[in-house]
C-alpha positions as a Markdown table, in Angstrom:
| # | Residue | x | y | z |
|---|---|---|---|---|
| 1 | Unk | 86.9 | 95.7 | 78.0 |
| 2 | Unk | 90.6 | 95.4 | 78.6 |
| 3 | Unk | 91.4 | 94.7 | 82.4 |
| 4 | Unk | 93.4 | 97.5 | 83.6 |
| 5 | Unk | 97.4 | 97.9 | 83.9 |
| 6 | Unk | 98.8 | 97.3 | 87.1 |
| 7 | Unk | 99.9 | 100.7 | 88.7 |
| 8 | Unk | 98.0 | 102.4 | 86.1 |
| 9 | Unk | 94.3 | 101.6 | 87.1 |
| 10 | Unk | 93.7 | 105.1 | 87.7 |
| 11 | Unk | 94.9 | 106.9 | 84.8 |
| 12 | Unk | 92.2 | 107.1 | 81.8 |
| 13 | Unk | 91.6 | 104.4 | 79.4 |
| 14 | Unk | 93.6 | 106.4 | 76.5 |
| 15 | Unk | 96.8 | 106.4 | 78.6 |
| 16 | Unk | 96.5 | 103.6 | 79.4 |
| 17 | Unk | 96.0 | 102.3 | 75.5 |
| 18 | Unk | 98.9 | 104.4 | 74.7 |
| 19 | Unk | 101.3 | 102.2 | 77.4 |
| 20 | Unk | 99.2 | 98.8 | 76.4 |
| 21 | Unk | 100.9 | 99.9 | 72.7 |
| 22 | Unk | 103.9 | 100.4 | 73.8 |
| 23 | Unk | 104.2 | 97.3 | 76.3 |
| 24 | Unk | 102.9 | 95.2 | 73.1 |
| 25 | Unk | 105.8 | 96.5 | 71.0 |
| 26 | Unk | 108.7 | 96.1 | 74.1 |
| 27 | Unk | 109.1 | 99.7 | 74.0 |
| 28 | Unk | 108.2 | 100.4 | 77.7 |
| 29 | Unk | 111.7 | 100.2 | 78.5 |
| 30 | Unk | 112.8 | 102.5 | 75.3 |
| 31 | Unk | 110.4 | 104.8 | 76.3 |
| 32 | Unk | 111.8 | 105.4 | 79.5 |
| 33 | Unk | 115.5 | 105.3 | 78.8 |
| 34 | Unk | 114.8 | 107.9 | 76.5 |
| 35 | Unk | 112.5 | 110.0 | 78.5 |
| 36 | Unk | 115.2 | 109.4 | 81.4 |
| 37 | Unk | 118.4 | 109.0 | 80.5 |
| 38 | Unk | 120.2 | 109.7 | 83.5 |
| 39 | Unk | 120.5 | 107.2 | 86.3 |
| 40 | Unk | 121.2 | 109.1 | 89.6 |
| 41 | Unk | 124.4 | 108.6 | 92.2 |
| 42 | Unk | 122.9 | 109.1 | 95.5 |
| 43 | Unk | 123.7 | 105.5 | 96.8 |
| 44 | Unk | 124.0 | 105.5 | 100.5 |
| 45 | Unk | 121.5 | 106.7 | 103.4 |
| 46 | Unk | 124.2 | 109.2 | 104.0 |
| 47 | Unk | 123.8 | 111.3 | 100.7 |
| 48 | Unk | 120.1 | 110.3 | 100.7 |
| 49 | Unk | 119.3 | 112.3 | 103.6 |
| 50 | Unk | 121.7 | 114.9 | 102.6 |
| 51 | Unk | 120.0 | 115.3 | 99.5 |
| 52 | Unk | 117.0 | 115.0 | 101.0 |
| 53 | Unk | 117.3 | 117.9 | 103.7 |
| 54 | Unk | 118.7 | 120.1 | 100.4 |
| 55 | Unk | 115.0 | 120.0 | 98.5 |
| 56 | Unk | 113.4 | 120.4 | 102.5 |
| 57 | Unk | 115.2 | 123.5 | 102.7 |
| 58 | Unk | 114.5 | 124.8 | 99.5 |
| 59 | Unk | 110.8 | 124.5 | 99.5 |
| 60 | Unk | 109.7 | 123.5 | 103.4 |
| 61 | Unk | 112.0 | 125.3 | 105.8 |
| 62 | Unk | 109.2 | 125.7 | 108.7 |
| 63 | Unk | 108.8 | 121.8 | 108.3 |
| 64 | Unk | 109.6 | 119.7 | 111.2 |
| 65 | Unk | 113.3 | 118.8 | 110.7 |
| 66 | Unk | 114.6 | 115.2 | 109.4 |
| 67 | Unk | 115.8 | 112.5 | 111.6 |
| 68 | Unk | 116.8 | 110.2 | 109.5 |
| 69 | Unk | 116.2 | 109.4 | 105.7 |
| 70 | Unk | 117.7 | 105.4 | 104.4 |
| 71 | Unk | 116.9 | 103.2 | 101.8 |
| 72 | Unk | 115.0 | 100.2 | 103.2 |
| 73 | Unk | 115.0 | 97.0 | 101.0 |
| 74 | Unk | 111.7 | 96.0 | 103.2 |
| 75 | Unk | 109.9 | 98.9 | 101.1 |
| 76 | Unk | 108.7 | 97.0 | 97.8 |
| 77 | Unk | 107.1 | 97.4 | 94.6 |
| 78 | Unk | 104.9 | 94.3 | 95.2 |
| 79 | Unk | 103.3 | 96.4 | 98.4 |
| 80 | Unk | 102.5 | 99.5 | 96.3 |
| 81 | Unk | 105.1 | 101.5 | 98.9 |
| 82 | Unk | 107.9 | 103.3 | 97.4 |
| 83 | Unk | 108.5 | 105.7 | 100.1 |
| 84 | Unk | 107.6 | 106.1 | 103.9 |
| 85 | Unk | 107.0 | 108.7 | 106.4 |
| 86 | Unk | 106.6 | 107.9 | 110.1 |
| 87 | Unk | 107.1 | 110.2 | 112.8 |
| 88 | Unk | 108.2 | 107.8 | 115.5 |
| 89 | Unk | 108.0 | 109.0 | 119.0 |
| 90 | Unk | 110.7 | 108.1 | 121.8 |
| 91 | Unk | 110.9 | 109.4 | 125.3 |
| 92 | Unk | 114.3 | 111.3 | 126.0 |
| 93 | Unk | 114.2 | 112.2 | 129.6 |
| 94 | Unk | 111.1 | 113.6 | 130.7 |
| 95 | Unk | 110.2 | 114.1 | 127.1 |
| 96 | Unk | 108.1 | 112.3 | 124.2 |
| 97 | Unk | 110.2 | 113.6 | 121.3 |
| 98 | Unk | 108.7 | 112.7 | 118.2 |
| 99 | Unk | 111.6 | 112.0 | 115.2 |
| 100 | Unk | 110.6 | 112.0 | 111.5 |
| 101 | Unk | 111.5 | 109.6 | 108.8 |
| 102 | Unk | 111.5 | 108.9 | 105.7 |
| 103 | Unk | 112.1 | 105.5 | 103.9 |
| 104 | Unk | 112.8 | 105.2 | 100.4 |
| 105 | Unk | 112.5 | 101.9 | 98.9 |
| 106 | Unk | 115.6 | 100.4 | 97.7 |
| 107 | Unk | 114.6 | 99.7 | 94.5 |
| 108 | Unk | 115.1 | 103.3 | 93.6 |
| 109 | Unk | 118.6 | 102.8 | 93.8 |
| 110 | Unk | 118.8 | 101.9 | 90.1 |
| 111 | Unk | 116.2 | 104.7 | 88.7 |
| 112 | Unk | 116.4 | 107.5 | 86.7 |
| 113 | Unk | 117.4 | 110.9 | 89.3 |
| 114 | Unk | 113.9 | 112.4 | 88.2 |
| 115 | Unk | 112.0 | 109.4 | 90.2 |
| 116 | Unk | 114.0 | 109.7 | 92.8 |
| 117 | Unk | 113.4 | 113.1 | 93.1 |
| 118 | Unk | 109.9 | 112.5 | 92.6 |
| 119 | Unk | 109.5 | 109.8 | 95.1 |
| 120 | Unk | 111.3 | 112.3 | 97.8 |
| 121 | Unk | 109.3 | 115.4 | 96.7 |
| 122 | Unk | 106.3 | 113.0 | 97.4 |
| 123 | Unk | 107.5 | 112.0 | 101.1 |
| 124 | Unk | 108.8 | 115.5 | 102.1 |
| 125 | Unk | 105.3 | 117.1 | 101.1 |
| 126 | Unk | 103.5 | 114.8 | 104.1 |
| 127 | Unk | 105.5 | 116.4 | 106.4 |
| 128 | Unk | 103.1 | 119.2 | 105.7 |
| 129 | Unk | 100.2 | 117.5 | 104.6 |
| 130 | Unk | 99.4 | 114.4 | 106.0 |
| 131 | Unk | 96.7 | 113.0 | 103.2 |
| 132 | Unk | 96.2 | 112.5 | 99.6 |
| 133 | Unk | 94.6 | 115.8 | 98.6 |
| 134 | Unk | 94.7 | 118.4 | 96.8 |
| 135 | Unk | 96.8 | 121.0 | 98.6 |
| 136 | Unk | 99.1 | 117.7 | 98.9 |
| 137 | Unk | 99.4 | 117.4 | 95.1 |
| 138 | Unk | 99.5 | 121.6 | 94.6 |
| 139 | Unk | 102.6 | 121.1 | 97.4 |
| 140 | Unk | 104.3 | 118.4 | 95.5 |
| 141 | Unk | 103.6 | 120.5 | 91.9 |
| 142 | Unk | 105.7 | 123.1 | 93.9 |
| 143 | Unk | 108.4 | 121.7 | 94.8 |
| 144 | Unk | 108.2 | 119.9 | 91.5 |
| 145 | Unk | 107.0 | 121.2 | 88.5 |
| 146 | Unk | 106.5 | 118.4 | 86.4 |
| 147 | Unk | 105.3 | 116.4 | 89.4 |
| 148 | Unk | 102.2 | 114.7 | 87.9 |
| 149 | Unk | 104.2 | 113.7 | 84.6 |
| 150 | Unk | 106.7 | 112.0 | 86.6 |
| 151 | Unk | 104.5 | 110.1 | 88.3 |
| 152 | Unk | 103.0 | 108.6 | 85.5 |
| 153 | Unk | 106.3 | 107.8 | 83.8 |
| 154 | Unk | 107.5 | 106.1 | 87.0 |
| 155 | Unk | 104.1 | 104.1 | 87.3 |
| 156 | Unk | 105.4 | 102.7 | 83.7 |
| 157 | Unk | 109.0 | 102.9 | 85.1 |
| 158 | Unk | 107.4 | 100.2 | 87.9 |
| 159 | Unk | 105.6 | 98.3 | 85.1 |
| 160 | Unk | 108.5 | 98.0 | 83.0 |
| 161 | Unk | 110.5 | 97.1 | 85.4 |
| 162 | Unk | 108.2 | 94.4 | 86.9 |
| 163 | Unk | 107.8 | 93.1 | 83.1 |
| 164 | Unk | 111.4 | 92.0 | 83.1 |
| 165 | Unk | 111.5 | 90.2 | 86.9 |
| 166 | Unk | 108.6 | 88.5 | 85.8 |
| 167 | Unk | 110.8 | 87.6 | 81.8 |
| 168 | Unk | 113.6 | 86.6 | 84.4 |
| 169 | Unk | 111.7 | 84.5 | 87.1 |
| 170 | Unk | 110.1 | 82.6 | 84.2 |
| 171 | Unk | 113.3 | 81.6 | 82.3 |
């Protein structure tokens, strides 16, 4: 039995064959690039949050509003976090005022617009529902129809992507 791909364990053995082909072959990056050829332009925490509040109002407008959305280059891929939402509270006066953020990882500076979409979608939809379940996923599908597609193409996105810092640290 073939030990499973990293950021792929979950997805059945026949994807994961299919990926195994294609990482044999060097295609994973081929693959993608053609899948996704557009790399987005959203490059500072400024246009971040402002794009970010855009797909909030579209699909979430009863949602608690945004603080503060940033790239954070602390976020990795090593650590299996691509995004982040905390609601931090602070006292302001006789308040506790809790403010909600979001944290995308830097490394989705350089991706394709869909991921970073994806990745968003992801972080906005726990401002509604807090876990990993199904009205989660049938809130992300919502706010992004191919949701589920683009989350396996960014796991091989990730997998890809790791493939060549590993080439590079090796050389």
């Amino acid at each position: 039995m073939k030990p499973p791909l990293k950021y792929l364990q979950h997805y059945p053995a026949i994807l994961q064959d299919k990926i195994r082909l294609l990482q044999s072959q060097n295609m994973l990056g081929d693959y993608i690039t053609n899948r996704y050829p557009q790399q987005h332009t959203i490059q500072t925490d400024k246009a971040l949050y402002q794009y970010s509040n855009e797909i909030k109002q579209a699909f979430l407008r009863n949602a608690p509003l945004l603080d503060k959305v940033h790239y954070d280059n602390r976020l990795g891929i090593e650590h299996h976090a691509l995004g982040l939402n905390t609601a931090i509270s602070r006292v302001q006066g006789g308040k506790l005022k809790a403010k909600k953020e979001i944290k995308i990882s830097s490394f989705f500076k350089t991706s394709p617009a869909e991921f970073l979409r994806m990745i968003v979608v992801h972080e906005l939809a726990h401002l509604k529902e807090r876990n990993h379940d199904k009205a989660f996923y049938q809130l992300c599908q919502y706010m992004e129809p191919d949701y589920h597609q683009l989350e396996f193409d960014c796991r091989v996105y990730l997998l890809w992507k790791t493939e060549i810092n590993d080439v590079d640290e090796s050389a």
